[in-house]
C-alpha angles and dihedrals in degrees: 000000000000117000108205109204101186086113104046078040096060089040097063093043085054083228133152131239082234100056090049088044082062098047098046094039081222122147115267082238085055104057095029086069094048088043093058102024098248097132122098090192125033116189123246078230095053086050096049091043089054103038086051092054099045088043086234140128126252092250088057101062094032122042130190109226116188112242 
């Protein structure tokens, strides 16, 4: 299973979609289905968009969990 963390992320920034939507120049659909894991497929680009503005590594924002 992926665990995605870009909401306990934001959380603990205490920093808004919004904020992130301007960084990463994403769609607010975009990073409203990342946000709340209703995506099935996130592109390499969105991840890359994401991990760049946050300053973190991929591993950071998505984590592998053993079923």
């Amino acid at each position: 299973m992926i665990k995605n963390n870009l909401s306990r992320i934001l959380g603990e920034r205490r920093m808004k979609m919004a904020e992130l939507i301007e960084l990463t120049g994403l769609g607010r659909s975009t990073i409203e289905r990342v946000y709340y894991d209703k995506g099935k497929n996130i592109s390499y680009d969105t991840l890359n968009r994401i991990c760049n503005a946050l300053e973190i590594p991929v591993g950071e924002l998505l984590e592998h969990i053993l079923d």
